[in-house]
N, C-alpha and C positions, 0 to 999 in steps of 0.2 A: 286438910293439909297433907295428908301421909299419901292421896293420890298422887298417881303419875299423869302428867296429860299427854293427849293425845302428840302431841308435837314431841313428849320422849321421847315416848314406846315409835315413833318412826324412824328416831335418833338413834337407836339401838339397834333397832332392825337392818338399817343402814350399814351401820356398822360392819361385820363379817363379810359384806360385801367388798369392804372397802383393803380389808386384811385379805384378802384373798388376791386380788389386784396388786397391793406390794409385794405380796408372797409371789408371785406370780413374776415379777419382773425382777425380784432379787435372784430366782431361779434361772432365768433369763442372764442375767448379768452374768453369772457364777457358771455357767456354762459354753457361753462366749470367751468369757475368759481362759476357760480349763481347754477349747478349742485352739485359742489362740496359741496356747502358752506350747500345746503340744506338737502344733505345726510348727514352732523355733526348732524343734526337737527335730523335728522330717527335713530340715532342711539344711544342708551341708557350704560350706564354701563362701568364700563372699562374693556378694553383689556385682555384676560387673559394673551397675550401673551408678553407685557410691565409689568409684575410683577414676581417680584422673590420671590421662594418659598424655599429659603434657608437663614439660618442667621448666618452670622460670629461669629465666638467667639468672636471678639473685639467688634463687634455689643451685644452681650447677656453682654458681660461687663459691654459695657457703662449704658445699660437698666437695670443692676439689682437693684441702688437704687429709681429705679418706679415702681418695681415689688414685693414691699412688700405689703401681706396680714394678716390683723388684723386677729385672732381669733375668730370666733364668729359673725361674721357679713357679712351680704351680701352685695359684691360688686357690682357695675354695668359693663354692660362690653361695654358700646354705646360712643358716639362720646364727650357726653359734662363731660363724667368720668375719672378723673383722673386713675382711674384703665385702663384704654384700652389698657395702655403699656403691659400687660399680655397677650396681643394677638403675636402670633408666627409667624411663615411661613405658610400659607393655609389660610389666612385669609382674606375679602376684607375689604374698608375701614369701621369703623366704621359710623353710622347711629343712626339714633337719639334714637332707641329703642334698639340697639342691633347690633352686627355683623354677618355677613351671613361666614359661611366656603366656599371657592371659589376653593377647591381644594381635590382630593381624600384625603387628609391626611391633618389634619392640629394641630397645636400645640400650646396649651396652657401653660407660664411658670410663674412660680412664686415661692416666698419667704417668706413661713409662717413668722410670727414675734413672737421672743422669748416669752416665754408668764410663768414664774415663777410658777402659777396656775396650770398650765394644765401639768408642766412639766413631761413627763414619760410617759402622757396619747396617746391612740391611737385615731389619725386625720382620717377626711375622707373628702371630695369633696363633695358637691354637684351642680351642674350644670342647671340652666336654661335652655331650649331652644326647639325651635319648627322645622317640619320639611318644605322644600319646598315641596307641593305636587301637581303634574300635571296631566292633563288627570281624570280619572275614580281613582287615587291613592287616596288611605283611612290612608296610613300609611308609614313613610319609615325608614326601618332599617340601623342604624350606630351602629359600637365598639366603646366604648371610654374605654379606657386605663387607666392607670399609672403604677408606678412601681411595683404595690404591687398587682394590678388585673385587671383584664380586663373582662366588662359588655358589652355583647349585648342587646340593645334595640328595640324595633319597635313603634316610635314614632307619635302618631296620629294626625287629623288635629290640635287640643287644645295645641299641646305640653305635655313637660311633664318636672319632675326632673328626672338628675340620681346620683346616688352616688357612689361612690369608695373607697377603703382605700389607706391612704395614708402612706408612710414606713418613717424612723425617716431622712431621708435626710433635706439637708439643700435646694436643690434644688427641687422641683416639677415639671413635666412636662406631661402634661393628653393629650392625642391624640388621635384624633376624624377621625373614618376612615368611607367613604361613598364607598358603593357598585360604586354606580354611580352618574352622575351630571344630572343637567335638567335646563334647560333656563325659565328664569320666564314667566309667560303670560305676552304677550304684548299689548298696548295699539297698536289700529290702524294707523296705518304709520309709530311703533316703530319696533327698532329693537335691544333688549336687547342681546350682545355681551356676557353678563355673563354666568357661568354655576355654581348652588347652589346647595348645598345640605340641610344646620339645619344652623338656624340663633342662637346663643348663646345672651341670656340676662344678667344673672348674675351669681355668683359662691360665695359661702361659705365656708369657713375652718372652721371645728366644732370639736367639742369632741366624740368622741364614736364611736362605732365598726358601718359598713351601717347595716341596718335594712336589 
C-alpha cells in the first residue's frame, strides 16, 4: 500500500518541467510589459494620427459664444486663455506660451464684437507667431489667409507679426498654410511623434487698413 506506482513517479517527474515553462512565460510577460511601459516614456507629443482635423458645424455652434473678440485688444492664444476656443482644425493642444499648428493647414475662427465706434470702419488681423526651425533652417515660409487677402511670409528664428484685412462678415476665419512639417529636436532617448510648423501666440482685431 505505502508504494508509489509507476504512473506517480512520471507525474512528478513531469512536474518541474511543467514550472519551468510557466516560469518561463510569466518572465516573458513581465518583460514585455516593463518594455512597453518604458517606450510611453521615449515617446513625447501626441499622435497626429489620434486627432481630427475637421470640425462639425454643430461643433462651430456650440463654440461661437467663446469665440468672441473685443476690438482693439490683444488676445492670447495659450493654454491658461480663455481665448484658445479660437483655435480650429490644424491645431495641437494649447501650451503655456502659445499653440503650435500641427497640420499643413490649420484654422483660426472668430467673432469680432459689435463695437458702435468703429462701426463702418475697415478691421484687420494681426497675428503673433514664430516658426519651427530645424537643421541649418534660418527661416520658414507660411500663407495666412482670410477672406479679404492672402499674405505670404517668411518667418525668421525671432518670429514675427502678420496682418491681413478683414471683410465686414460676421464670421472670420484666417488660415495658415505650411509648405511642410518638421519634428521638433529631441531630447536623448526622446522621440517627439509631432510634426510643426509656426506656434501662434496672440491675435488682434484693430481699426485700419494693414500697413
Amino acid at each position: 500500500m505505502g508504494r508509489t506506482s509507476p504512473r506517480d513517479d512520471g507525474s512528478h517527474r513531469r512536474q518541474p518541467g511543467r514550472l519551468t515553462q510557466i516560469y518561463t512565460m510569466v518572465t516573458v510577460g513581465l518583460l514585455t510589459l516593463a518594455i512597453g511601459s518604458a517606450a510611453a516614456f521615449w515617446v513625447a507629443g501626441e499622435d497626429p494620427a489620434t486627432e481630427s482635423l475637421s470640425e462639425s458645424e454643430s461643433l462651430r455652434n456650440e463654440l461661437k459664444p467663446l469665440r468672441r473678440v473685443p476690438i482693439g485688444d490683444f488676445v492670447y492664444l495659450n493654454s491658461s486663455s480663455d481665448h484658445r476656443w479660437l483655435l480650429g482644425p490644424g491645431f495641437a493642444l494649447a501650451e503655456d506660451d502659445g499653440t503650435w499648428v500641427r497640420a499643413r493647414e490649420a484654422e483660426i475662427i472668430f467673432y469680432p464684437e459689435p463695437d458702435a465706434e468703429v462701426e463702418g470702419n475697415d478691421l484687420t488681423v494681426e497675428l503673433s507667431m514664430s516658426p519651427l526651425l530645424v537643421g541649418d533652417a534660418t527661416s520658414r515660409s507660411v500663407t495666412v489667409s482670410s477672406s479679404a487677402e492672402t499674405v505670404s511670409v517668411s518667418l525668421p528664428a525671432g518670429g514675427g507679426r502678420v496682418s491681413l484685412t478683414l471683410t465686414s462678415a460676421e464670421e472670420q476665419v484666417i488660415r495658415i498654410r505650411c509648405d511642410d512639417l518638421d519634428a521638433p529636436t529631441s531630447a536623448v532617448g526622446v522621440n517627439d511623434l509631432r510634426r510643426l510648423c509656426v506656434k501662434v501666440y496672440a491675435l488682434a482685431v484693430l481699426v485700419g487698413e494693414t500697413e
